[in-house]
C-alpha positions in Angstrom: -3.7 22.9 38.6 -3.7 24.3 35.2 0.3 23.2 35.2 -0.8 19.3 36.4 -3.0 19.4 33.0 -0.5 20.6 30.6 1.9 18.1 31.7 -0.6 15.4 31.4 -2.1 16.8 28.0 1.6 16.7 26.9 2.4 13.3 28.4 -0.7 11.6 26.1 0.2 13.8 23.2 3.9 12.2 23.1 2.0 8.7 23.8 0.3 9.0 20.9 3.2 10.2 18.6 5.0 7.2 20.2 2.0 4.8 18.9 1.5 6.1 15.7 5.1 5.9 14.5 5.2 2.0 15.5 1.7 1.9 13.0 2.8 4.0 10.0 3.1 2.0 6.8 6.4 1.8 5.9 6.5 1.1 1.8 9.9 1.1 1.4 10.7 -1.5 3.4 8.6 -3.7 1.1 10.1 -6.1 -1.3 10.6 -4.7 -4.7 11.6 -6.6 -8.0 13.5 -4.8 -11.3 11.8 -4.4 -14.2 13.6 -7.2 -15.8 13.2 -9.6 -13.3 12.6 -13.0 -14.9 10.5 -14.0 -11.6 7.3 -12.0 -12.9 5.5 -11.5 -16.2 3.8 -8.2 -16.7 1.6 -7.0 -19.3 -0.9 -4.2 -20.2 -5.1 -5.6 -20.2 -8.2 -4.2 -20.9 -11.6 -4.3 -19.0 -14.8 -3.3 -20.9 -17.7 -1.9 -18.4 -20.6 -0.6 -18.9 -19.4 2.5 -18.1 -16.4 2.5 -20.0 -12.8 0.8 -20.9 -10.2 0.2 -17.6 -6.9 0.1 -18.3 -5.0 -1.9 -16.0 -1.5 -3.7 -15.0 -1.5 -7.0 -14.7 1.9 -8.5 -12.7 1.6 -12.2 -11.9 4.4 -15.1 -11.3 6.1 -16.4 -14.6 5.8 -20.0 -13.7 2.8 -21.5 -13.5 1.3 -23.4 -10.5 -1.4 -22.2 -7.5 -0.4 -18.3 -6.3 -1.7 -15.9 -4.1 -4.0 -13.2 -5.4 -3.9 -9.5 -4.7 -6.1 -6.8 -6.3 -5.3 -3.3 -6.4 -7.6 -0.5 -6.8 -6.8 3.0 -7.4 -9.1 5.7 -7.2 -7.1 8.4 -7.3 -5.6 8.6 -11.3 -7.1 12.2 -11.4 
């Protein structure tokens, strides 16, 4: 009995490793620009809060015309 239950402990175990690896996030495989690339304009901006100045990044299209919006949010700069 206490063989059966291994096995089948084991047998979901390697299911889920299975699973998991097809749902990792895999950022390197993303699209990535160079720094020059004349596709993108980038620049350095300033929020003022209440509680303080944010520095951010700001990376948009170079042309003009209606674009998709992301924002990103890091709370981890410690």
């Amino acid at each position: 009995m206490f063989l059966f239950d291994t096995a089948d402990c084991l047998a979901g175990m390697a299911a889920v490793t299975a699973l998991l690896s097809c749902h990792v996030e895999q950022y390197a495989n993303a699209a990535q620009t160079t720094n020059d690339d004349p596709r993108v304009r980038t620049e350095r901006a300033a929020i003022d809060t209440d509680w303080g100045k944010i520095d951010c990044y700001l990376a948009r299209p170079a042309n003009t015309g209606p674009h998709p919006g992301v924002i990103v949010v890091r709370t981890s700069w410690v």
